[in-house]
N, C-alpha and C positions, 0 to 999 in steps of 0.2 A: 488935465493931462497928468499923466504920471510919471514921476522919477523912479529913477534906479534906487535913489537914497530912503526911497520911501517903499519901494517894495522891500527893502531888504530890514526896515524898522517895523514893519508890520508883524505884528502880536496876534497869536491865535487867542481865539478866545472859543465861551463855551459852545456856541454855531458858528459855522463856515458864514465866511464873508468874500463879498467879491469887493477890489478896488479896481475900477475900469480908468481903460487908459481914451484912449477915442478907434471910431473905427471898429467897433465892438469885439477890440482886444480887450480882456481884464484878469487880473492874477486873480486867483481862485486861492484863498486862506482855510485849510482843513484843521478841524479843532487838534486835531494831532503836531500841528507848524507844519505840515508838507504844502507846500505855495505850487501851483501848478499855472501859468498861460496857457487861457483857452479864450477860443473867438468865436462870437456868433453870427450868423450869418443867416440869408434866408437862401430857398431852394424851391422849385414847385409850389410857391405860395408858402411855403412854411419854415418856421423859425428852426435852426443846427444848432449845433455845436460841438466844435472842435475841439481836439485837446492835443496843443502844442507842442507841450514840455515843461521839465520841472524847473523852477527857479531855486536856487541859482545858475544852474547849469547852463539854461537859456536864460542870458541875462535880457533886457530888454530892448536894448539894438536889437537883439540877435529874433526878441517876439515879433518886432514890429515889422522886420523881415520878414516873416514864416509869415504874417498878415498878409503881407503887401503879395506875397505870391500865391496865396487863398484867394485873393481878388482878383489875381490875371487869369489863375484855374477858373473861376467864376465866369469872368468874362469871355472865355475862351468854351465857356458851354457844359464843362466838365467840376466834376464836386470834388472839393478840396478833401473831403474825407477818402477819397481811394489815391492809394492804400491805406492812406491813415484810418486808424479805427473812430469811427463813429459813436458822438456819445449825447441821446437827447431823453428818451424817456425809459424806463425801466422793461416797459413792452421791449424796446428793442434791444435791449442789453439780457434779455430773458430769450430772445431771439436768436441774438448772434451765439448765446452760449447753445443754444437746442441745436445749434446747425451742428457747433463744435463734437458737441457731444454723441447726437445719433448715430454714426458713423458703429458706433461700439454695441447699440440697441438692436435687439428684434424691430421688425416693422410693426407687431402689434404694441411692443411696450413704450416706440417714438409715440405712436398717435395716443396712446395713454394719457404719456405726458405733457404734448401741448393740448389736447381737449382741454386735460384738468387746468392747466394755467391759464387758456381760456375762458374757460367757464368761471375758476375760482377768483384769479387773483387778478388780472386784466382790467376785468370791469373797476375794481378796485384801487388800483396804482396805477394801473398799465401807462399812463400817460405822464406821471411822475417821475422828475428826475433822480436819477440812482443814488443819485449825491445827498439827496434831499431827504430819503425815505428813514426813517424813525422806529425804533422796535415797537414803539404801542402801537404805531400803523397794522406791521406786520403779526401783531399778536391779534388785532382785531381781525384781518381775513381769517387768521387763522380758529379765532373764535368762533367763527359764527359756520366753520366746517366742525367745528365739536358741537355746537349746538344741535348741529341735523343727527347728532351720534355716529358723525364721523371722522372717531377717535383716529384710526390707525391713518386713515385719510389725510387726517391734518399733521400726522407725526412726516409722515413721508414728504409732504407738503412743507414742511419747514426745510428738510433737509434739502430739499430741491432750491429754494431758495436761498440757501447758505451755497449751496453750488454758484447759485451766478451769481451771489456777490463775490462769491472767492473768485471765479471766473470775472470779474471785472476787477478785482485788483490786482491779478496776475499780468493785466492786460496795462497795470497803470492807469486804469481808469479811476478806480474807487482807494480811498484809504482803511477801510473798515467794512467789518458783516455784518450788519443790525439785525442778522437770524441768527447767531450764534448762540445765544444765551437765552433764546426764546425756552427753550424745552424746559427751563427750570419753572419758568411760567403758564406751562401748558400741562393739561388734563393727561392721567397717568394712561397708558395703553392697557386695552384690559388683559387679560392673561389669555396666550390664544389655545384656540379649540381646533381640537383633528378633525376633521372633515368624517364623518359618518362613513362607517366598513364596518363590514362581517368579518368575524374571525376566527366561524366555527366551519367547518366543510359541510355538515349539514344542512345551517343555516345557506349560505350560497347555494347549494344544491337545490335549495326552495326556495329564494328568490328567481331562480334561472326555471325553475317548472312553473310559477307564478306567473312570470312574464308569459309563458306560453300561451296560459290559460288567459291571458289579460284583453282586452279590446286595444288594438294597436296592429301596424302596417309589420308585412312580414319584414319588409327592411328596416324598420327598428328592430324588433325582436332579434334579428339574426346581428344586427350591427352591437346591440348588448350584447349575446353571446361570444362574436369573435371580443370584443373587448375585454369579456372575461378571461379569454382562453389567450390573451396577448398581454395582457396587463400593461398594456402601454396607456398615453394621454389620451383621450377624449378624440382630440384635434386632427391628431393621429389615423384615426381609424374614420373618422367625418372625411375627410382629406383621401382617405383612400385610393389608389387608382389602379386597375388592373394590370398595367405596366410595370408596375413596383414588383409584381411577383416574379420567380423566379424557380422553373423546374418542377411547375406543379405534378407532374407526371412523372417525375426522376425519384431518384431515390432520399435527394435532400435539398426539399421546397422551402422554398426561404422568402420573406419579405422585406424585402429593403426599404426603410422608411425613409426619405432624403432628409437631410439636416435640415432643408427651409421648412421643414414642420416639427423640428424635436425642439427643445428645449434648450437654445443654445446662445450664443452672443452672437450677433450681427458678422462678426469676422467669420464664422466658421458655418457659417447658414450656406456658402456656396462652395464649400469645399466638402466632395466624397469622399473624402476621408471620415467624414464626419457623420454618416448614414448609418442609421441605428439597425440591425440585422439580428428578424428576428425569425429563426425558423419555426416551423409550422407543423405542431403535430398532429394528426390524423382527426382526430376532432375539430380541430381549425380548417382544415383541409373539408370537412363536409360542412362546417358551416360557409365556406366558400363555394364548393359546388350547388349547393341552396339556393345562394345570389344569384348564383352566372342562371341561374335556371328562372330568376325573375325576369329578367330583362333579355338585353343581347348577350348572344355567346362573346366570352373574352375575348375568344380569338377572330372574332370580325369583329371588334371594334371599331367604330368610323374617328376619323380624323381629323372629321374635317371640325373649326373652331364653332363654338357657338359664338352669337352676338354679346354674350357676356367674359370671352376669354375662352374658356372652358372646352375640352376636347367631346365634343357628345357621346354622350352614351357611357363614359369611360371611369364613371363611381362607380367602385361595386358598391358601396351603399347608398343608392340613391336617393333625391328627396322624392315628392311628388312631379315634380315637374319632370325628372328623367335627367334634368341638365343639372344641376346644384345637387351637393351632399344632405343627408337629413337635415333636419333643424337639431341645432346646439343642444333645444333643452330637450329632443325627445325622449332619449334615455331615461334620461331623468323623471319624465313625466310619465314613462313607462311605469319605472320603479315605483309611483306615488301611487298609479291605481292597481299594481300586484297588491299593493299594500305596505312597502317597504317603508313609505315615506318617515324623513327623518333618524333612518337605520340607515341607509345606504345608500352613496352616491356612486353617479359613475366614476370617478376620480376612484374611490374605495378600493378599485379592487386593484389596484396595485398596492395597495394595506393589507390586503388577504392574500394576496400571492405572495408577499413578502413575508408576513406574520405566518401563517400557515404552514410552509415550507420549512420556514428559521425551524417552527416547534417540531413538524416533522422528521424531517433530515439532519436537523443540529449545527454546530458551527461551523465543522469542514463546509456547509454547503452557502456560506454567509456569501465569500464573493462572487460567487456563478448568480448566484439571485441578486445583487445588488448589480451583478454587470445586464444582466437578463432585463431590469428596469431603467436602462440607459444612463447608471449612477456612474460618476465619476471615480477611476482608480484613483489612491492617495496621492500616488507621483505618477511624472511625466513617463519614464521610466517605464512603471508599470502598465501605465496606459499605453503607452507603443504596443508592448509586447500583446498585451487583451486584446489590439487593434487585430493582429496576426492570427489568433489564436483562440482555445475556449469554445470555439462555434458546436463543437458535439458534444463538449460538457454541459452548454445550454441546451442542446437539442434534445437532451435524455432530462434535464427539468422539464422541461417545456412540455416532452410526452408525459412525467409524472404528474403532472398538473391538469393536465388533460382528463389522462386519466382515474382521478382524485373528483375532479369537478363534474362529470359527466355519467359517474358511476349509477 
């Protein structure tokens, strides 16, 4: 059994040590002197552990109390860990941080994240106490993602884990990051590469008659074309819906891209404020009448849901199936049998709409093109104002690009 006299004489040394008292109370000694009571306990067949508080502050009267009422919770059916934060293996302190943190994520860059901590580091600690884990632990998972030549993989990967350990001692869980100092010890990032664009008008003008000529579904061919003539994402134009459009018939046709498909933070993915608008110049406008002349007319659209979510019929670029968007890498795969391959990606041409223009039109035309590619203004400021405003100084780009492209 343990004293007061004797927690409070107890000496860190170079590993944490536990001195247990009974009742599976024991002061927890961090090689830094911070003394912490925690208690274990079992739950659904499987061993806990609680984390009390720090000593001195909870002397041990005051532990063996905080015990004795983890055991009535216990008895009473209920886990002494709610509210209290839970602390058993590094899985679940990589857990509780992913819930914290996704709130602020895209839905595709959450699943990113816990895949890869699944697949990478889980198998490898996942069951290991937090308190426990070691930098040559963590330098070794992170080894053996450089071994596959998955430098930037493992960069990003350390930083993730410096997350939840700093998220666990924010939490008073942990004393220390044992990812911190990893990067002095890990494989240098290599230097990165632009993604593959054209940046002659020409050149584009013969990738875009290539495709024509190419073996491929007319709703890729045309889904590359509007891409060029939109310079938006990829995901953007896959994601499509005829409902997005706006006044195809009027005098200023517009597509409204919603935020839960641009390139944004999880906060602003449900706010229209935040819908990327992009109008539509007459070139766009007939690779759009092209589509609607594949399938069903826009304006009978059916409603009704598919068994996958999905409103039928209501891609303009459809896949094969009529109910799903093209496949991801069609474009792509288009461009490799025009003959582009490794010259140009779909991403690219917002590289050549960018580049192209800058050398055309010059620097007055820097921020209509950077707003035109859903680029952020410098201040909040001027972002309001852009929000307001701009829409026919993009729409006179937009025809001169058209125009430029299509010649």
């Amino acid at each position: 059994m343990l004293t007061q006299a004797a927690a409070k004489a107890a000496v860190p040394r170079d590993r944490a040590f536990k001195l247990a008292d009974f009742g599976g109370l024991f002061l927890f000694v961090a090689p830094t002197g911070t003394k912490s009571w925690r208690l274990k306990y079992r739950r659904g067949g499987k061993e806990r552990l609680l984390v009390l508080g720090r000593f001195p502050e909870i002397s041990l009267p005051d532990a063996r109390k905080r015990r004795e009422e983890a055991k009535a919770q216990l008895r009473a059916g209920l886990d002494p860990a709610t509210p209290r934060e839970l602390l058993e293996t590094f899985e679940q302190l990589a857990r509780a941080w992913y819930r914290h943190a996704e709130a602020g994520w895209s839905r595709a860059h959450a699943e990113d994240v816990i895949a890869a901590l699944e697949r990478d580091v889980f198998p490898a600690i996942g069951d290991r106490q937090a308190t426990t884990i070691e930098p040559p632990e963590l330098l070794d998972v992170l080894g053996t993602l450089e071994a596959r030549g998955r430098i930037e993989t493992a960069r990003r990967m350390r930083q993730r884990l410096s997350a939840i350990f700093g998220f666990g001692i924010a939490k008073g869980l942990l004393e220390r990051d044992p990812a911190h100092h990893l990067r002095r010890a890990m494989q240098a990032a290599a230097p990165t590469r632009p993604m593959p664009a054209l940046t002659r008008i020409e050149d584009c003008r013969a990738l875009l008659a290539a495709c024509d000529r190419a073996d491929a579904r007319a709703a890729t061919r045309l889904a590359s074309r509007f891409l060029a003539l939109t310079a938006v994402r990829l995901e953007a134009v896959r994601g499509m819906r005829w409902e997005e459009l706006e006044d195809l018939d009027g005098a200023e046709p517009l597509w409204r891209v919603p935020a839960a498909r641009m390139k944004l933070k999880r906060a602003k993915k449900n706010d229209a404020r935040f819908d990327h608008l992009v109008p539509l110049s007459r070139e766009a406008l007939s690779v759009l009448r092209a589509a609607g002349e594949l399938g069903v007319d826009p304006k009978l659209v059916r409603r009704e849901p598919h068994e996958d979510g999905h409103d039928t019929h209501s891609f303009v670029f459809a896949g094969r199936s009529g109910i799903a968007p093209i496949g991801e890498g069609a474009i792509g795969a288009l461009y490799a049998r025009a003959g582009f391959a490794g010259r140009h990606v779909p991403h690219g041409w917002r590289s050549s709409f960018s580049t192209i223009l800058n050398e055309t039109l010059g620097p007055d035309a820097r921020d209509d093109i950077d707003r035109a590619l859903a680029h952020s203004p410098g201040s909040k400021v001027e972002a309001a104002y852009n929000r307001a405003a701009q829409l026919n100084r993009r729409r006179v780009l937009f025809e001169r690009w058209g125009a430029m492209l299509m010649t």
